[in-house]
N, CA, C and O atoms as a DFTB+ gen file, in Angstrom:
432 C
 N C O
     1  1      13.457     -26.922       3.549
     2  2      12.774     -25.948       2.740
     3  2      13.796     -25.027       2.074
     4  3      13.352     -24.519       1.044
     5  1      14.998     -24.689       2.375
     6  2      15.911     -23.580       2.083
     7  2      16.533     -24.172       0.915
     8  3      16.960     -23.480      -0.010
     9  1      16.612     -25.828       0.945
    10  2      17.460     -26.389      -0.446
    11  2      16.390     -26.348      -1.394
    12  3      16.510     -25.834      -2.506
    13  1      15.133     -26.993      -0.881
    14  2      14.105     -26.762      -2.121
    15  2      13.715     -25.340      -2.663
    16  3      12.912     -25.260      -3.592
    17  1      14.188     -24.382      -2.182
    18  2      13.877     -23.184      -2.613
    19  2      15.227     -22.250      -3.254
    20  3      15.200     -21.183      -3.866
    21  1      16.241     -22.999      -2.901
    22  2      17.347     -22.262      -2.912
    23  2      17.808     -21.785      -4.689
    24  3      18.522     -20.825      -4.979
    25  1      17.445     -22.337      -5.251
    26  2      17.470     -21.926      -7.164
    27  2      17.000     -20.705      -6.868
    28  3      17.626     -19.648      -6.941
    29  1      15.293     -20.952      -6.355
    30  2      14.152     -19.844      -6.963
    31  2      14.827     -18.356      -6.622
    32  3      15.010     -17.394      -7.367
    33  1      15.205     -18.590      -4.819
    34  2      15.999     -16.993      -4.271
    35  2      16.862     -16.926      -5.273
    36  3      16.614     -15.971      -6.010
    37  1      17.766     -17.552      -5.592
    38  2      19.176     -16.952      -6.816
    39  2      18.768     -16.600      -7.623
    40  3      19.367     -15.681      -8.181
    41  1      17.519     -17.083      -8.199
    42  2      17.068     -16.568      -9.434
    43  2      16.655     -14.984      -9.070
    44  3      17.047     -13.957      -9.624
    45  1      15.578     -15.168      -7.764
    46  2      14.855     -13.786      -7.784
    47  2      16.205     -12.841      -7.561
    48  3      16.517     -11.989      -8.393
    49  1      17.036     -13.097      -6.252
    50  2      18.039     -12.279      -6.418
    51  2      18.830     -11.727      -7.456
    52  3      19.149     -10.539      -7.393
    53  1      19.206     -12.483      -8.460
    54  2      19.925     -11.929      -9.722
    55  2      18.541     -10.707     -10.467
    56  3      18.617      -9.528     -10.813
    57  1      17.541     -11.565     -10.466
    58  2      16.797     -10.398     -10.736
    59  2      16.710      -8.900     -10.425
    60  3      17.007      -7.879     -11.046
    61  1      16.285      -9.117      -9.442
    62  2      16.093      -7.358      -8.431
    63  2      17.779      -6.945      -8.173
    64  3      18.036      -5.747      -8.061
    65  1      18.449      -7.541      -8.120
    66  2      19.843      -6.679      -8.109
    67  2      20.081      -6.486      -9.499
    68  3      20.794      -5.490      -9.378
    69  1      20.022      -6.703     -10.876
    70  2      19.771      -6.057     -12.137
    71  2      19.223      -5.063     -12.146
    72  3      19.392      -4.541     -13.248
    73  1      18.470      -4.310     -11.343
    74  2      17.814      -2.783     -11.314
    75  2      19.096      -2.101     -10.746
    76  3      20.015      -2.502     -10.031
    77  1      18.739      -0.677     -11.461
    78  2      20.522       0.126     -10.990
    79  2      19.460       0.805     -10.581
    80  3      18.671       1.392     -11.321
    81  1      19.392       0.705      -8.728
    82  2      19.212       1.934      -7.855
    83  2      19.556       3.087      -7.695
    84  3      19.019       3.949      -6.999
    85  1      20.941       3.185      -8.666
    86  2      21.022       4.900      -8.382
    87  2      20.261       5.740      -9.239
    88  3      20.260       6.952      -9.022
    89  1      19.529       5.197     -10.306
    90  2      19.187       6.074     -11.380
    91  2      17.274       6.059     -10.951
    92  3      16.726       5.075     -10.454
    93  1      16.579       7.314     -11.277
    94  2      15.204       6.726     -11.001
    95  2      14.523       6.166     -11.244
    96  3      13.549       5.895     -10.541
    97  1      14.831       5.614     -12.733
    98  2      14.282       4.928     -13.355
    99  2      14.135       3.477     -13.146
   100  3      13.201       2.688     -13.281
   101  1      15.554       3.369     -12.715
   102  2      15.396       1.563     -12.432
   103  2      15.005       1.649     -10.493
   104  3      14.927       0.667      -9.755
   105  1      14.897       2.505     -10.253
   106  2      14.345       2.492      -8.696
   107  2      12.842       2.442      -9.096
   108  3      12.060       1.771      -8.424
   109  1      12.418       3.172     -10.223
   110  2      11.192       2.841     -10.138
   111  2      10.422       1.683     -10.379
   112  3       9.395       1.330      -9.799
   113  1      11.370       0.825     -11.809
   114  2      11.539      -0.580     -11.875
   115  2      11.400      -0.990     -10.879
   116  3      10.216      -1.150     -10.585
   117  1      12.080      -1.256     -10.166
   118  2      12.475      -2.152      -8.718
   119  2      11.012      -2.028      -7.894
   120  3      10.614      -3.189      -7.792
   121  1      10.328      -1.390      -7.448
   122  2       9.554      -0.825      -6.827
   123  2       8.349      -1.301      -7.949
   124  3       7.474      -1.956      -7.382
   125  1       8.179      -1.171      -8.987
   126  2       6.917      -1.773      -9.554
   127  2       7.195      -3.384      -9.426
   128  3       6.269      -4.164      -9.200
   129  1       8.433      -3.776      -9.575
   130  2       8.558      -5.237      -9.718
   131  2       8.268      -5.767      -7.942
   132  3       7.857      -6.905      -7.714
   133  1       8.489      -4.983      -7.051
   134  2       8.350      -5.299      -5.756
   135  2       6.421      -5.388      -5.218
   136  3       5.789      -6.252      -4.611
   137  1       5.917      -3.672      -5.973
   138  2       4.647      -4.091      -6.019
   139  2       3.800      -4.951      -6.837
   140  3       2.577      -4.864      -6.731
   141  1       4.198      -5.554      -7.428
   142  2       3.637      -6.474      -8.077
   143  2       3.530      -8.292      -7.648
   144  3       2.875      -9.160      -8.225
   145  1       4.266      -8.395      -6.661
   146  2       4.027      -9.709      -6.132
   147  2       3.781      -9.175      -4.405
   148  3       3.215      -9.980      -3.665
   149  1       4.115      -8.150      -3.969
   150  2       4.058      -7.420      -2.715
   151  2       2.240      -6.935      -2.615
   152  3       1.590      -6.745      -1.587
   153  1       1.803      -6.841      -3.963
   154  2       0.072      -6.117      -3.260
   155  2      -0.945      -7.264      -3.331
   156  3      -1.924      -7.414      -2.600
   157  1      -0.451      -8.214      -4.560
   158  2      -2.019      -9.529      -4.161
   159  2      -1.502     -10.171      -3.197
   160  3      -2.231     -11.035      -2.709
   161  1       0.007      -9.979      -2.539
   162  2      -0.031     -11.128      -1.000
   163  2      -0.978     -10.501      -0.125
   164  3      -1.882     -11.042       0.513
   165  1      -0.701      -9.460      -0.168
   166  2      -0.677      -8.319       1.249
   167  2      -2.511      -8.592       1.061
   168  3      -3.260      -8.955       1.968
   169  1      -2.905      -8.295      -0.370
   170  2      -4.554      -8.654      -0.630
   171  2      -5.159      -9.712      -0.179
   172  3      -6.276      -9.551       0.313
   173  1      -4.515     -11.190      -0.238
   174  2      -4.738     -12.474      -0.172
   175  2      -4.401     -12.654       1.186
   176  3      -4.685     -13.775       1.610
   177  1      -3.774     -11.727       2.153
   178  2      -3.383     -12.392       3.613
   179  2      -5.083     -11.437       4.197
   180  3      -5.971     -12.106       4.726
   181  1      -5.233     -10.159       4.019
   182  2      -6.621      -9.558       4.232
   183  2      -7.543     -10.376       3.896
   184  3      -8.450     -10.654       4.682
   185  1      -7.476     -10.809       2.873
   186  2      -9.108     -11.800       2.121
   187  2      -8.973     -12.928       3.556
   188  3      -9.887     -13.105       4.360
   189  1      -7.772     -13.519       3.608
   190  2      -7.652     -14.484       4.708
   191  2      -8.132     -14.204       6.091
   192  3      -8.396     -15.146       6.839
   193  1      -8.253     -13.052       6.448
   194  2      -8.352     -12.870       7.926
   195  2      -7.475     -12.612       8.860
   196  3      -7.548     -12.724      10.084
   197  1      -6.131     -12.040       7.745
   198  2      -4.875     -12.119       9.385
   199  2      -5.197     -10.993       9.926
   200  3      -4.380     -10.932      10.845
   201  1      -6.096      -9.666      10.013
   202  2      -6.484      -9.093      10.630
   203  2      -6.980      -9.656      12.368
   204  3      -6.882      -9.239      13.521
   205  1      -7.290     -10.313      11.964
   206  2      -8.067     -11.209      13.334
   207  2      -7.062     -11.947      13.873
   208  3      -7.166     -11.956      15.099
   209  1      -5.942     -12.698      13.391
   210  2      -4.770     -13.192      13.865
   211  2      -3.520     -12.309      14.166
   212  3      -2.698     -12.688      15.000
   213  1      -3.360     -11.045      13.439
   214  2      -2.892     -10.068      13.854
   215  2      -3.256      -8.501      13.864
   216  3      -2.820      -7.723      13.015
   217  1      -3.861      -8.234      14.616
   218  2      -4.826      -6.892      14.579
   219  2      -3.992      -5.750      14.024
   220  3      -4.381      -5.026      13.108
   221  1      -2.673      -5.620      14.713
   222  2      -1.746      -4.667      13.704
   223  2      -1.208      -4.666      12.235
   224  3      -0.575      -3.800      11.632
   225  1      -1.633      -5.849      11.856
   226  2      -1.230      -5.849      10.140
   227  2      -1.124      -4.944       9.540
   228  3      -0.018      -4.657       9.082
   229  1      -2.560      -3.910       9.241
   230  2      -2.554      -2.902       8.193
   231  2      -2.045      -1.907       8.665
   232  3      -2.318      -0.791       8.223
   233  1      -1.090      -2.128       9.793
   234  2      -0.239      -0.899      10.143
   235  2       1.501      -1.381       9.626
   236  3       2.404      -0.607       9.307
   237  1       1.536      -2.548       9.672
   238  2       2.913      -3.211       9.126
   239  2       2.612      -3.214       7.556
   240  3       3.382      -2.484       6.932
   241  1       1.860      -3.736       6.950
   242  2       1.920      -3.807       5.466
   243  2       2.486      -2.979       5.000
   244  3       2.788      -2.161       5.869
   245  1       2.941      -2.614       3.736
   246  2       3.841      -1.892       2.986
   247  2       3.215      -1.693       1.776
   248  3       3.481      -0.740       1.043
   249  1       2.330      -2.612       1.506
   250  2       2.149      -1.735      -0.445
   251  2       1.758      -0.583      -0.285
   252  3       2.270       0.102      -1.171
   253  1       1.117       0.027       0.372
   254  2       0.441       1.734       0.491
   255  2       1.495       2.411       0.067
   256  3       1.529       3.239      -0.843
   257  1       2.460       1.995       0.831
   258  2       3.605       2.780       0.813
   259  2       4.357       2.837      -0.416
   260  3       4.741       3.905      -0.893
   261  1       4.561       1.792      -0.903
   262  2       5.109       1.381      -1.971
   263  2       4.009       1.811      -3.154
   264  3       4.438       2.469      -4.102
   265  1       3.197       1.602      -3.127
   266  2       1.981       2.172      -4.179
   267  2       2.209       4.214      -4.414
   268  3       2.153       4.884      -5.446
   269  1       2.477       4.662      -2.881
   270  2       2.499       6.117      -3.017
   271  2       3.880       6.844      -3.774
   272  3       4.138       7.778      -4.533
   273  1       4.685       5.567      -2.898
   274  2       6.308       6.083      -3.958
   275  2       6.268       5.801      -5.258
   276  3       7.096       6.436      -5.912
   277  1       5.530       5.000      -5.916
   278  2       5.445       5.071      -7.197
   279  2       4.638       5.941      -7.545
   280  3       5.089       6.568      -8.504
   281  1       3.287       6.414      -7.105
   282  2       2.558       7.215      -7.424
   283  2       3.944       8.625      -7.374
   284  3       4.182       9.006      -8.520
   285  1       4.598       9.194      -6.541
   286  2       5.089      10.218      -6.110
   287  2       6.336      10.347      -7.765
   288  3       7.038      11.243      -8.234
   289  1       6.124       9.365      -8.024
   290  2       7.066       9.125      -9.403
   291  2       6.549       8.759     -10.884
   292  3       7.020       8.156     -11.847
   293  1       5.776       9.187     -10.692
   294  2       4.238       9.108     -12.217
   295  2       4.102       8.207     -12.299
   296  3       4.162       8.100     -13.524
   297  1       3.889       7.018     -11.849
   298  2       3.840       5.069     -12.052
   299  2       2.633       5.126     -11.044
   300  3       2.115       5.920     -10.260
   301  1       2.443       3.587     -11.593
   302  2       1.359       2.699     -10.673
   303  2       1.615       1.388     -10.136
   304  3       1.933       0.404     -10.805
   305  1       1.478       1.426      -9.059
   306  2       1.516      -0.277      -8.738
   307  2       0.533      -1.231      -9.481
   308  3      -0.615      -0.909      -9.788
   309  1       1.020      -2.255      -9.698
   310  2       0.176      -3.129     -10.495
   311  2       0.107      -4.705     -10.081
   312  3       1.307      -4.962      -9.992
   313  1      -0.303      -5.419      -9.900
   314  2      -0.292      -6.737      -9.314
   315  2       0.269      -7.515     -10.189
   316  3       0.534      -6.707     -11.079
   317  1       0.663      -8.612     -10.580
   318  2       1.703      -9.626     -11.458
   319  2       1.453     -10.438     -11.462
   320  3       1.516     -11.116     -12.488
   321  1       0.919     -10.993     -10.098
   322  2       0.587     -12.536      -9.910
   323  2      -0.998     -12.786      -8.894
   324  3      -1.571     -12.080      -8.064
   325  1      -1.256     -14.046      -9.437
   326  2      -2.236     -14.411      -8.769
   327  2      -2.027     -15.371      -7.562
   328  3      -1.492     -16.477      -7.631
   329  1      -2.500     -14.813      -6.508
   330  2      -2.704     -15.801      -5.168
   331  2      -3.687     -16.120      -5.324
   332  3      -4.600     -15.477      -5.841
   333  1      -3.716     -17.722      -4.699
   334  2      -5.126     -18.288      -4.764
   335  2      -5.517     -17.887      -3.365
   336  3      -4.653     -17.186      -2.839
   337  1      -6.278     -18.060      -2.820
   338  2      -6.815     -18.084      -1.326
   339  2      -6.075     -18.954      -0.208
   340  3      -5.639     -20.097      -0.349
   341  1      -6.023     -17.970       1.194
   342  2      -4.796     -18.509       1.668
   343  2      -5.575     -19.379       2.814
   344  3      -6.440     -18.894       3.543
   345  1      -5.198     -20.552       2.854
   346  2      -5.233     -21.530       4.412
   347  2      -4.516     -20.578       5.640
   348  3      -3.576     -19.837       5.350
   349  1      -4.996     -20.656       6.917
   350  2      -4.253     -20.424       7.835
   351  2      -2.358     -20.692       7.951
   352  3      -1.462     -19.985       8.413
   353  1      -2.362     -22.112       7.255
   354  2      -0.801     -22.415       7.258
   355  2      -0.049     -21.230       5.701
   356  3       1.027     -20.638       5.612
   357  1      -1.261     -21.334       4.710
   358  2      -0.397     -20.832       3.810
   359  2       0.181     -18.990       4.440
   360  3       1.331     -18.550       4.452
   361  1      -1.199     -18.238       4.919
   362  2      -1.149     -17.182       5.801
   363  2       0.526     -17.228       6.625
   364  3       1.415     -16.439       6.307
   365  1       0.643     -17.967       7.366
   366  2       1.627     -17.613       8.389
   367  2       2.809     -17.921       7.077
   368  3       3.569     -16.978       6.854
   369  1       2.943     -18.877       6.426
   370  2       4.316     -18.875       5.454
   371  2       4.119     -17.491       4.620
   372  3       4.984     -16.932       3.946
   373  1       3.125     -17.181       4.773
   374  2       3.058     -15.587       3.634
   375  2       3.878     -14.737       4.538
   376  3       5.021     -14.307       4.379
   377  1       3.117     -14.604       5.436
   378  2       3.696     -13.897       6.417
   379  2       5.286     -13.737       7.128
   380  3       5.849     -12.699       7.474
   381  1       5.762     -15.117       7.205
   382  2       6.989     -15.289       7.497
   383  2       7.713     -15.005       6.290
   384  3       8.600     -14.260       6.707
   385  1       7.897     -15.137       5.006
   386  2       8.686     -14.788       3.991
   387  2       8.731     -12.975       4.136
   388  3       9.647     -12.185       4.363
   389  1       7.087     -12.795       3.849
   390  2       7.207     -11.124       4.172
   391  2       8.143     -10.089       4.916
   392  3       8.724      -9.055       4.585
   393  1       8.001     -10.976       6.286
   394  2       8.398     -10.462       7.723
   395  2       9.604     -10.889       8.344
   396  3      10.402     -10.016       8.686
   397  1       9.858     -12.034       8.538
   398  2      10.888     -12.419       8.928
   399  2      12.384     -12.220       8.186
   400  3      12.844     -12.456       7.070
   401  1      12.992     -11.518       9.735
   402  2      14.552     -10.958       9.289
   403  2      15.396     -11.877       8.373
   404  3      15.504     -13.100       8.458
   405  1      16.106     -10.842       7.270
   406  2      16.770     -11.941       6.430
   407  2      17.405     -12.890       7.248
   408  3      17.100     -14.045       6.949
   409  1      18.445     -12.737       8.485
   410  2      18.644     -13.922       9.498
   411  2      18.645     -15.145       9.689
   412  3      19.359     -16.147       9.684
   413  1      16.695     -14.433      10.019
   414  2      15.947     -16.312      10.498
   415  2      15.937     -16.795       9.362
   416  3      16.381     -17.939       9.269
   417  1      15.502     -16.202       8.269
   418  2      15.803     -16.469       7.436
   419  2      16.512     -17.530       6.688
   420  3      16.127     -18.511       6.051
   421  1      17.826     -16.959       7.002
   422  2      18.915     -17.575       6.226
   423  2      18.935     -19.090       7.035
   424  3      19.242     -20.167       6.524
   425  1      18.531     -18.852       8.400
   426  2      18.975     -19.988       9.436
   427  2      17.533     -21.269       9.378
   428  3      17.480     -22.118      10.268
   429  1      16.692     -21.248       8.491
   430  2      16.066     -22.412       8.695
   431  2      16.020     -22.870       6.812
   432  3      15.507     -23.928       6.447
């Protein structure tokens, strides 16, 4: 899975490191471009039910958060992409990209 995917990360990486974090502007960039594939997962793993597979979820999720720091910076989070509806298997790969340390990550 890491060779078949390995373009797409270089790509996304060159992306999001093109935002200059020191300035606010491109932090705020960064942060809309993050909520924007970060709130229909987080939507599409809820529609799924990982509540019931993991009862603490909506205490780990992050767009709130990410939605308020943009709010705290005159912006809005906005969604980008469409998830279709998630299978149990697609759920846990949502989940593992989300969650899992860059690490394990790197190691499978």
């Amino acid at each position: 899975m890491r060779d078949a995917t390995a373009n797409a990360h270089r790509e996304l990486d060159a992306q999001l490191s093109s935002f200059d974090l020191t300035v606010l502007s491109g932090y705020c960039r960064f942060l809309q471009a993050s909520a924007g594939a970060l709130l229909p997962l987080e939507a599409a793993l809820v529609q799924a039910g990982v509540v019931k597979m993991f009862p603490d979820w909506l205490e780990r999720a992050r767009g709130a958060a990410i939605a308020a720091d943009l709010a705290q910076l005159g912006s809005a989070a906005q969604s980008t992409v469409s998830v279709p509806p998630l299978t149990r298997s697609g759920m846990l790969g949502t989940l593992y990209v989300l969650e899992a340390p860059v690490s394990a990550q790197s190691f499978c």
